[in-house]
SERO-4910 file (N, C-alpha, C, O; in steps of 0.05 Angstrom, whole numbers):
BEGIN
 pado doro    nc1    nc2    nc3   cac1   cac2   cac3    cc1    cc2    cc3    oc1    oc2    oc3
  Unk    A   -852   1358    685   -830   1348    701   -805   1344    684   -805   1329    665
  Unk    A   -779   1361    692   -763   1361    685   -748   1320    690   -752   1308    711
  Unk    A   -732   1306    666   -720   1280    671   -701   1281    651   -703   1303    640
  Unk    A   -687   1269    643   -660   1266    634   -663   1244    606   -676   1223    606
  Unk    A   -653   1250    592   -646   1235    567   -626   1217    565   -602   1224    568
  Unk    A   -635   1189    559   -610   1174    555   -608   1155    537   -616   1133    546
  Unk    A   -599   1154    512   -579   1143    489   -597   1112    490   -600   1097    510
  Unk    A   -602   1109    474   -618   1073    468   -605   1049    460   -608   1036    439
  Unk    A   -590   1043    478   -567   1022    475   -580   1000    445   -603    999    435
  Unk    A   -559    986    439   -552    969    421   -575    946    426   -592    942    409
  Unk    A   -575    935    445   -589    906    454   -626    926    456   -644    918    441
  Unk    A   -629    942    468   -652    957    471   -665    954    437   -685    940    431
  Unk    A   -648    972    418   -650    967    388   -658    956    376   -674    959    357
  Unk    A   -643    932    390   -652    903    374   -683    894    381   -699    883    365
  Unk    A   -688    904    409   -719    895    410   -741    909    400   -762    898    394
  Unk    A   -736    944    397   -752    956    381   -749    946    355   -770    945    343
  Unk    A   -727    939    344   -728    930    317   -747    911    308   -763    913    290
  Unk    A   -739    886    329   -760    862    332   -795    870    341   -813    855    334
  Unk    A   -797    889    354   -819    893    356   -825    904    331   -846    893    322
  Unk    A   -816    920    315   -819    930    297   -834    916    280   -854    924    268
  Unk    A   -819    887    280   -825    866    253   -843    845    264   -850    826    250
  Unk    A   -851    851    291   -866    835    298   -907    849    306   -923    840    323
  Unk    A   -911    867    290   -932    887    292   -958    884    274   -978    898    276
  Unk    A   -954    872    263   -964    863    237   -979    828    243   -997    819    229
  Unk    A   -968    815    263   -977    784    259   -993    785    268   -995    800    288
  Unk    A  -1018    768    257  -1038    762    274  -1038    738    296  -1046    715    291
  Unk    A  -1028    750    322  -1027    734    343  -1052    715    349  -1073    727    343
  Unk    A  -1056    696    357  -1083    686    373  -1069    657    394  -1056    640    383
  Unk    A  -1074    655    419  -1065    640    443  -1083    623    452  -1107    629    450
  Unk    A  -1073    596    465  -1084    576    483  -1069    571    495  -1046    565    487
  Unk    A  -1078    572    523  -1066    567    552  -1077    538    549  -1097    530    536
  Unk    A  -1055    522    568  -1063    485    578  -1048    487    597  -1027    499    599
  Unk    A  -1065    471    613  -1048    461    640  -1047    434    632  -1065    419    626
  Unk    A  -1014    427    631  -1013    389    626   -995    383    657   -983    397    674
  Unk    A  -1000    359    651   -992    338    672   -965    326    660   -963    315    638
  Unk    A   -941    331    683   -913    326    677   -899    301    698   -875    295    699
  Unk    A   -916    292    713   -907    275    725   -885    255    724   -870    253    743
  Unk    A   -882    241    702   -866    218    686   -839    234    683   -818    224    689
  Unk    A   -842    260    673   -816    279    660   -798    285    683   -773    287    682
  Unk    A   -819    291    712   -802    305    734   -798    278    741   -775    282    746
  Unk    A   -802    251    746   -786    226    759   -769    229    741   -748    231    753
  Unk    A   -766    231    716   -738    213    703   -721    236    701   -696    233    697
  Unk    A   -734    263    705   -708    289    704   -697    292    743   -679    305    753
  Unk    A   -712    280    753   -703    283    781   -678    261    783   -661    267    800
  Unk    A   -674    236    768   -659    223    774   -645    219    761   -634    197    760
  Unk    A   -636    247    736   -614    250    718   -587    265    737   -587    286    749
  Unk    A   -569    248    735   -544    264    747   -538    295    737   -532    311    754
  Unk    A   -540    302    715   -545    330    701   -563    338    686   -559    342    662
  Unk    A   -586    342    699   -610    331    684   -607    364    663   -594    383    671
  Unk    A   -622    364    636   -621    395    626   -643    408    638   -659    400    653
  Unk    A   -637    445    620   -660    458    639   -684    459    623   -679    457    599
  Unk    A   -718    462    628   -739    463    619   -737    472    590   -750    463    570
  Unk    A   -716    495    592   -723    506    551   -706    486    540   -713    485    516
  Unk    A   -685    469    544   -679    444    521   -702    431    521   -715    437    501
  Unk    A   -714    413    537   -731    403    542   -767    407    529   -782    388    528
  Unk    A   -773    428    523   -788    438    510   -784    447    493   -804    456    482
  Unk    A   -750    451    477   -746    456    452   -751    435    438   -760    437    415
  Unk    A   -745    412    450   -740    384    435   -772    371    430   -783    360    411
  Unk    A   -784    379    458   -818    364    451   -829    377    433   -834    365    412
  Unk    A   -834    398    433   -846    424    405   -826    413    377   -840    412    356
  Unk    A   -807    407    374   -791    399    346   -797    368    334   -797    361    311
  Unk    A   -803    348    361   -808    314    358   -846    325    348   -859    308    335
  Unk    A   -859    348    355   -884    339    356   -882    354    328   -896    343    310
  Unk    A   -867    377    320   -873    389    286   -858    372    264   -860    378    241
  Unk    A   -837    341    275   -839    327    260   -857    313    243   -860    306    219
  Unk    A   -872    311    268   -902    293    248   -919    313    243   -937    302    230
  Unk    A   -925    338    246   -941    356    239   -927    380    216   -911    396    224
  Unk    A   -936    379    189   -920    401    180   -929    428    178   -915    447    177
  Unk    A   -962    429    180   -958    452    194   -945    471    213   -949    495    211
  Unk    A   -930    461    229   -926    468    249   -894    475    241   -878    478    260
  Unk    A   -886    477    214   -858    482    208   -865    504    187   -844    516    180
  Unk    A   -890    513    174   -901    523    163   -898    559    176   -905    565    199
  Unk    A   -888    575    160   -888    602    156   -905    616    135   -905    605    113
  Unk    A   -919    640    137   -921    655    123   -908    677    121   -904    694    138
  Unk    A   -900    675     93   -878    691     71   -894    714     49   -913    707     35
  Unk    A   -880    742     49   -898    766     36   -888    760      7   -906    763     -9
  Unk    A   -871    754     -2   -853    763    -27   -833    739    -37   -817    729    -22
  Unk    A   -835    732    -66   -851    748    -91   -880    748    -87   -896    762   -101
  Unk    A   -886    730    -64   -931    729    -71   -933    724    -47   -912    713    -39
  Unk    A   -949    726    -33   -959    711     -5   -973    690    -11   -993    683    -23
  Unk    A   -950    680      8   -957    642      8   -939    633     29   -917    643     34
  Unk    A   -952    604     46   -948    587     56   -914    582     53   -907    581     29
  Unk    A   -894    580     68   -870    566     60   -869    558     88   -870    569    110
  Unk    A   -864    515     75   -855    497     92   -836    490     95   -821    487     76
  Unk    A   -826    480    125   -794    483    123   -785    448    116   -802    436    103
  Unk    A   -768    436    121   -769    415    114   -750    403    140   -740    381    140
  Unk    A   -747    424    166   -748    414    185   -746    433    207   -741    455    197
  Unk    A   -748    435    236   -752    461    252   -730    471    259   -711    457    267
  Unk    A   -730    497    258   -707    514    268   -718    529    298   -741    537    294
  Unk    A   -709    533    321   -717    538    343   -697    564    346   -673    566    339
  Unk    A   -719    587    361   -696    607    379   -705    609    408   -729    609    412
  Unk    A   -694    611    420   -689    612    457   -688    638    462   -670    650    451
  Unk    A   -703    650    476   -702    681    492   -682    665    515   -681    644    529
  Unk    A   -666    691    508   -636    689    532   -638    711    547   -632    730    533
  Unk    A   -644    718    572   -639    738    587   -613    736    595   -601    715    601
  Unk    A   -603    761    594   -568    767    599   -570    798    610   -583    816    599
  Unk    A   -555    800    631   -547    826    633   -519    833    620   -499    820    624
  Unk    A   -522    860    602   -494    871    592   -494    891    591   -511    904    579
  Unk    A   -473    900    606   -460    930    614   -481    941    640   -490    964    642
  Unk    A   -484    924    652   -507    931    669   -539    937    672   -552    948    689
  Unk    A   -547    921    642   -568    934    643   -578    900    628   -564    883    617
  Unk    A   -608    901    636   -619    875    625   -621    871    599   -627    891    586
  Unk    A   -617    844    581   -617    846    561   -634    813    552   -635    793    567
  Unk    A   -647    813    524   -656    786    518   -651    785    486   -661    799    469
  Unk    A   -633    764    484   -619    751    459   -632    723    444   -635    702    457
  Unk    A   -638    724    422   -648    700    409   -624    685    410   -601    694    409
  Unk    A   -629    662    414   -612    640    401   -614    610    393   -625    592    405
  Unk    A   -601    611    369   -613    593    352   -612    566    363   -601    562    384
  Unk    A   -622    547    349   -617    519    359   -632    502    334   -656    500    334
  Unk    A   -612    490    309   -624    480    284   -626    453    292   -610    441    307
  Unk    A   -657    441    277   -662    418    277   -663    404    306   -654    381    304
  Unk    A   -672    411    331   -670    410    348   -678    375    358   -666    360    375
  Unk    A   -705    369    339   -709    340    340   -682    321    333   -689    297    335
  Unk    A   -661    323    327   -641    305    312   -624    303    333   -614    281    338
  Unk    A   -617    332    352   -600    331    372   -615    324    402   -638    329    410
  Unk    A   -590    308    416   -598    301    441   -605    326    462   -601    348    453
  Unk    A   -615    324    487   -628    343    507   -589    359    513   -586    384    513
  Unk    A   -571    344    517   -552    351    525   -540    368    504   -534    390    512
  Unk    A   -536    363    479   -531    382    459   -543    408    460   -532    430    458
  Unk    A   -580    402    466   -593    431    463   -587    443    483   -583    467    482
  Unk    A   -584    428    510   -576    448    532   -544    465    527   -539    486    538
  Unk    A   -527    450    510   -512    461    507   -510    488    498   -503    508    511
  Unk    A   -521    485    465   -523    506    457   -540    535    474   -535    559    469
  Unk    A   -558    524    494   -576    543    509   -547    567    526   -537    590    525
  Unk    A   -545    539    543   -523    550    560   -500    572    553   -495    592    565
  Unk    A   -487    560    528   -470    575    510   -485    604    501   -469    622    497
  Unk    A   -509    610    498   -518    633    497   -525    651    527   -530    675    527
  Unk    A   -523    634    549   -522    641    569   -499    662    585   -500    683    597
  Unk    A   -478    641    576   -450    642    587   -432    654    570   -421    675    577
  Unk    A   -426    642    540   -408    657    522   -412    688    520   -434    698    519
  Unk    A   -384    707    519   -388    734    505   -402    735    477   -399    720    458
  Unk    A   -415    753    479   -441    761    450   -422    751    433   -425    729    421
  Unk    A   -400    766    430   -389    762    406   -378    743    398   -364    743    378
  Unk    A   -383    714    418   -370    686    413   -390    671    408   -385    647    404
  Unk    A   -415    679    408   -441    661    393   -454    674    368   -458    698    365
  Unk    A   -459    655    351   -460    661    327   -484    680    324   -483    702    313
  Unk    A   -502    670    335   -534    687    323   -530    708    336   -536    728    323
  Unk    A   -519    712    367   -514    744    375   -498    761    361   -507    784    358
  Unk    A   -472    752    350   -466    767    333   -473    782    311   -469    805    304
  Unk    A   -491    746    295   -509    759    270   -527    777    279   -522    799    268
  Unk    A   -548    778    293   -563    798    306   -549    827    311   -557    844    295
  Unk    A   -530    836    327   -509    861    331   -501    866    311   -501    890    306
  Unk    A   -488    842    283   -487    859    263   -502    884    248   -494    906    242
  Unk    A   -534    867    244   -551    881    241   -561    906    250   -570    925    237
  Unk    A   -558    902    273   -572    916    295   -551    948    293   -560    970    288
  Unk    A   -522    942    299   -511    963    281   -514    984    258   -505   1007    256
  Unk    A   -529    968    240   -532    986    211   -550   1020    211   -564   1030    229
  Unk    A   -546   1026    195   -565   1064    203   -591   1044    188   -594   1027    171
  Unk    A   -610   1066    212   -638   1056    203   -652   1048    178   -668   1031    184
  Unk    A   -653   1054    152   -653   1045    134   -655   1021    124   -674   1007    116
  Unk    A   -615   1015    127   -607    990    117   -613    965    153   -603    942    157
  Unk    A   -622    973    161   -634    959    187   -664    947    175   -672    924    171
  Unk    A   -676    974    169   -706    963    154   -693    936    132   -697    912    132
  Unk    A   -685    946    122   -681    927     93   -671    901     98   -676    880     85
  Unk    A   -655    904    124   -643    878    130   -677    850    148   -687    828    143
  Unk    A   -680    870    168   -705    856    174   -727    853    145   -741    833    146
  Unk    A   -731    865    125   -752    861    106   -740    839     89   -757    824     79
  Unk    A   -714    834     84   -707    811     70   -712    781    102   -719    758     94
  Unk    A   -710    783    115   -708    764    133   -734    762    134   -740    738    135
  Unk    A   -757    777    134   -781    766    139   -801    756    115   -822    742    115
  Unk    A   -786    769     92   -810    764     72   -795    746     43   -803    747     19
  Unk    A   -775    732     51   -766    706     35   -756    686     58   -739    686     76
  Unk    A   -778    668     46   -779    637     62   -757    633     74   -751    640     97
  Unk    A   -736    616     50   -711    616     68   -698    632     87   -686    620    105
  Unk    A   -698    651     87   -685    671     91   -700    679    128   -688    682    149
  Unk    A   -721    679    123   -735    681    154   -730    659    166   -715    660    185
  Unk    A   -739    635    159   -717    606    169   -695    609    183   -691    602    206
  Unk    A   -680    622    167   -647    627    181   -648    649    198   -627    651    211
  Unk    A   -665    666    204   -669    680    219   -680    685    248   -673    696    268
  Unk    A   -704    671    236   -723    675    264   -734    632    274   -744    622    293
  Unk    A   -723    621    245   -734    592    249   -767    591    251   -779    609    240
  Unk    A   -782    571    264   -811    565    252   -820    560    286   -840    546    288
  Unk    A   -809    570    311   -824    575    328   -800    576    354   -779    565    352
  Unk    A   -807    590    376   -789    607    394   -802    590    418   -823    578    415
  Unk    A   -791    591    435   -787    586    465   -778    607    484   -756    618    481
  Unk    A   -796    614    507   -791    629    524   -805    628    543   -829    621    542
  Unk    A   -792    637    566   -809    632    592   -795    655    617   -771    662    616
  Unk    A   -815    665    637   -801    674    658   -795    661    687   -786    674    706
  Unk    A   -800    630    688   -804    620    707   -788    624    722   -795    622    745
  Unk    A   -760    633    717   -735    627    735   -741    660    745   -723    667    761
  Unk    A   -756    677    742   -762    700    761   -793    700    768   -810    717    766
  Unk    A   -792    675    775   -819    678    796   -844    660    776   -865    653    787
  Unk    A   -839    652    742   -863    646    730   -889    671    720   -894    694    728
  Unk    A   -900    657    704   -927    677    696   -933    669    667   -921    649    658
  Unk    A   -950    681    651   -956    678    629   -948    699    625   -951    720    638
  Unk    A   -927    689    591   -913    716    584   -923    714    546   -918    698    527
  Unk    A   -942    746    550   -944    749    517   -935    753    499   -946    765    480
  Unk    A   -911    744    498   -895    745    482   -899    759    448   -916    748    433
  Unk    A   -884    781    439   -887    780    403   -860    775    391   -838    783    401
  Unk    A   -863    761    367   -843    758    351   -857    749    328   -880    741    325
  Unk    A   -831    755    307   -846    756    271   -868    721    275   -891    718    267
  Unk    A   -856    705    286   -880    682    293   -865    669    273   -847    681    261
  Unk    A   -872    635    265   -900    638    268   -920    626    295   -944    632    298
  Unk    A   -903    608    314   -906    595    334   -891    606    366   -867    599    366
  Unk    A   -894    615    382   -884    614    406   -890    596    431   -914    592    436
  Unk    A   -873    588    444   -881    565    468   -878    585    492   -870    608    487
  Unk    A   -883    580    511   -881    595    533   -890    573    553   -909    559    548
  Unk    A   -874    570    582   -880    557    597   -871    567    618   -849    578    618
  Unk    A   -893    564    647   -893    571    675   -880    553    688   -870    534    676
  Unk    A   -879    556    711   -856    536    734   -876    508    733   -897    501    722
  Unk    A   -863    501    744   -886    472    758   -893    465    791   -877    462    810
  Unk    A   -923    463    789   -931    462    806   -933    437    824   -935    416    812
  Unk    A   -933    435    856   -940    419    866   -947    397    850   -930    380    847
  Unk    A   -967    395    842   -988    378    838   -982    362    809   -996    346    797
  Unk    A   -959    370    803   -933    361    774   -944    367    756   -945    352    737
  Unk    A   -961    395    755   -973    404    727   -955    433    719   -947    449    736
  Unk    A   -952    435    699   -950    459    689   -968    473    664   -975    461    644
  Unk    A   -972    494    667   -975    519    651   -964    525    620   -945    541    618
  Unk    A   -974    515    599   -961    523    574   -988    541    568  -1013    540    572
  Unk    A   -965    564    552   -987    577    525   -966    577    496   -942    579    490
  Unk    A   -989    572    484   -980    583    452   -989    593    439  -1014    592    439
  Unk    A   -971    610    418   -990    636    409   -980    627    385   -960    613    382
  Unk    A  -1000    636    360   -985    640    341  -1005    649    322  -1026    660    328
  Unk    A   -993    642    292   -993    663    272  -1028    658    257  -1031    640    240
  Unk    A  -1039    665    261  -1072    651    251  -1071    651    225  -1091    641    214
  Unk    A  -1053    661    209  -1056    658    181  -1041    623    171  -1047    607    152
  Unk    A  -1024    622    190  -1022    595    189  -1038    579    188  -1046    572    166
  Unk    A  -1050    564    219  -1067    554    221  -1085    562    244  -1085    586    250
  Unk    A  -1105    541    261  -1128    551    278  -1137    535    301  -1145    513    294
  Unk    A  -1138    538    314  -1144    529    349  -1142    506    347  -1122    496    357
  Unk    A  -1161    489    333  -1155    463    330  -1135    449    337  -1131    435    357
  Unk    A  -1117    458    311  -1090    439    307  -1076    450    331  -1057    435    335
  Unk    A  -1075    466    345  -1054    481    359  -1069    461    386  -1053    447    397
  Unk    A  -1102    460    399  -1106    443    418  -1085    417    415  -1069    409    432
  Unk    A  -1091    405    388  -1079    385    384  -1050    382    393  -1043    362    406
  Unk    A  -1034    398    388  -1007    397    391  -1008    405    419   -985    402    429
  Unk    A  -1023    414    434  -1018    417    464  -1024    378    478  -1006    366    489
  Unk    A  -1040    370    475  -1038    343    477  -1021    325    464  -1018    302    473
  Unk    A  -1008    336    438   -983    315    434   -958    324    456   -941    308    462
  Unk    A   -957    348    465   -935    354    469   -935    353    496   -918    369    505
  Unk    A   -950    339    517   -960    324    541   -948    293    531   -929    280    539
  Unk    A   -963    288    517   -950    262    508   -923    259    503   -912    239    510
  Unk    A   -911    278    491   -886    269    476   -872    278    506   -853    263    511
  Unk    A   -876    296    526   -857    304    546   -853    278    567   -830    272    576
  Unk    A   -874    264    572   -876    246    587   -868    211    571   -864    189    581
  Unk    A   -866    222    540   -858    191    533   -830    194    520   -811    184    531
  Unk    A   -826    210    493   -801    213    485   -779    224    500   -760    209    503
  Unk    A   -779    245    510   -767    264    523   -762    247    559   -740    250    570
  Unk    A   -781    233    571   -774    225    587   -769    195    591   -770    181    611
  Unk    A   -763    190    570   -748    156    560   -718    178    554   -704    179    575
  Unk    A   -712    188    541   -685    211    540   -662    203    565   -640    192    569
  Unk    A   -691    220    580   -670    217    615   -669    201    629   -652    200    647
  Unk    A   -693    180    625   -685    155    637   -649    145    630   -633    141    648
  Unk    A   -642    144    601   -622    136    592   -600    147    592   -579    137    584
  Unk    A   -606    174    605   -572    190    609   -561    174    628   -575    164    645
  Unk    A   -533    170    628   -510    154    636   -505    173    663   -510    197    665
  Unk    A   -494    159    680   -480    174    708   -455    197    695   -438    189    679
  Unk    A   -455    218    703   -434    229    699   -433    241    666   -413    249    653
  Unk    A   -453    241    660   -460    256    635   -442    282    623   -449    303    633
  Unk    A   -423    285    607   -410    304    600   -428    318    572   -436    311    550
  Unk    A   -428    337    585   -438    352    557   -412    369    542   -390    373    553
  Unk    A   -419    376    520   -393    379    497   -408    403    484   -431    413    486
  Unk    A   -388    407    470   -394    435    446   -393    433    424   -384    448    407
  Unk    A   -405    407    421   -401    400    388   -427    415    379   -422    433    363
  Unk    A   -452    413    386   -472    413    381   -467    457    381   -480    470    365
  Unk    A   -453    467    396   -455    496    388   -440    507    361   -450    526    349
  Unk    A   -415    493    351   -406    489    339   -422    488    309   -420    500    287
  Unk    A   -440    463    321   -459    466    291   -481    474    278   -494    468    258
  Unk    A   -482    497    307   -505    521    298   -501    551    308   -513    567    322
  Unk    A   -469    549    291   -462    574    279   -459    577    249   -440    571    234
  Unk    A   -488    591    241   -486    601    212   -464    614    205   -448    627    219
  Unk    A   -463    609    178   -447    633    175   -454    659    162   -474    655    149
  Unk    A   -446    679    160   -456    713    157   -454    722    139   -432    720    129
  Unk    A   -473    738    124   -469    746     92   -473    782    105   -476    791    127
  Unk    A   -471    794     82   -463    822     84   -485    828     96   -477    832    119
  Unk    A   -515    831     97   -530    840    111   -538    836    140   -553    848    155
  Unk    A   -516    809    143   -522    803    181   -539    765    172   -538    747    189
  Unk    A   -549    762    154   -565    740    161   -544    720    156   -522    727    148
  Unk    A   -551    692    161   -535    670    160   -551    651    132   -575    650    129
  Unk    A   -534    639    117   -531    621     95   -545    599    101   -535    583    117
  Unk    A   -566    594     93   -578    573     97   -571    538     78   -584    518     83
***
């Protein structure tokens, strides 16, 4: 069957690239259904309440405060070993259409436990809404993503296999979800070492989490574990949060402001 050839856009690139660097991890997943009841009264009666991925950025960051595993990467070079972070860096899958065609953008969000729900929504949103080229990590990403194949490899092999450096990159665990087209479990790959993933919510005020992650890290256990803190923390930290948002809540751009790295010659940002 004769079909037509067509040119592999920029944003396309970026995900083979990322797939690229993401081929290698040893994935392993647990699905939980938790109970959100407490979270949906006090986000139902926020005047601007945020959307689910602040909200699950911030419970996954309050629960790898007390857990350091859970900020924990594995790093190839100079030796393979363990590197812990000394606090969480988060990225957000952003679906965007550009130039007509579907697209999904990391974006960052540092130290996510320190900032309020309204800050993280900010920054979410801002990767939502801003042109690529007015958010920092899209840019740094397109820089990259530009380079001839080669210096593309080199740029992803420094970002994945020195500690810092993947930190500023990819951070110590991702958030993503498809709920807002319908929900599902989505298998997500990325260099890891942690991914969240969450479904809509149901009737019955439960939702659907999975998390996958890097088994060289750690093992079912601790990861059950953190699915029951992070039940807990949604219904106690996070929904004491929204109890306390004020009528008329303005959110601001300070918080995007302060998670724009800045860019060194290869595309990565200065940690």
């Amino acid at each position: 069957m004769r079909g037509k050839t067509r040119p592999i856009s920029l944003h396309r690139r970026l995900i083979i690239d990322l797939m690229h660097a993401s081929r290698d991890v040893p994935f392993v997943s647990l699905a939980r259904m938790i109970e959100i009841g407490p979270l949906l009264e006090a986000r139902a009666a926020a005047v601007r309440p945020p959307g689910f991925a602040a909200i699950f950025v911030k419970a996954f960051a309050l629960v790898a405060r007390d857990e350091p595993v859970l900020r924990t990467l594995y790093t190839g070079w100079p030796q393979r070993c363990l590197y812990e972070l000394p606090r969480s860096v988060a990225t957000v899958t952003i679906a965007r259409v550009e130039n007509g065609e579907d697209c999904v953008l990391p974006q960052r969000v540092s130290r996510p436990d320190a900032m309020s729900l309204a800050e993280i929504d900010a920054v979410i949103r801002e990767g939502k809404e801003a042109p690529i080229e007015d958010v920092a990590m899209f840019r740094k990403m397109m820089r990259a993503t530009r380079l001839p194949l080669p210096l593309r490899r080199f740029a992803w092999w420094v970002g994945l296999n020195f500690g810092r450096q993947r930190a500023n990159w990819f951070g110590n665990f991702s958030v993503t979800s498809v709920a807002a087209c319908g929900g599902g479990q989505l298998l997500a790959l990325s260099p890891g070492p942690f991914i969240l993933n969450y479904d809509v919510v149901r009737p019955d005020q439960t939702i659907s989490i999975l998390i996958r992650w890097d088994h060289r890290v750690t093992d079912g256990a601790m990861i059950a574990r953190t699915a029951i803190r992070l039940e807990e923390v949604l219904n106690g930290e996070i929904a004491a949060e929204l109890r306390a948002l004020p009528p008329g809540l303005a959110v601001t751009d300070r918080a995007c402001e302060a998670n724009r790295p800045k860019i060194t010659a290869i595309g990565g940002p200065q940690g």
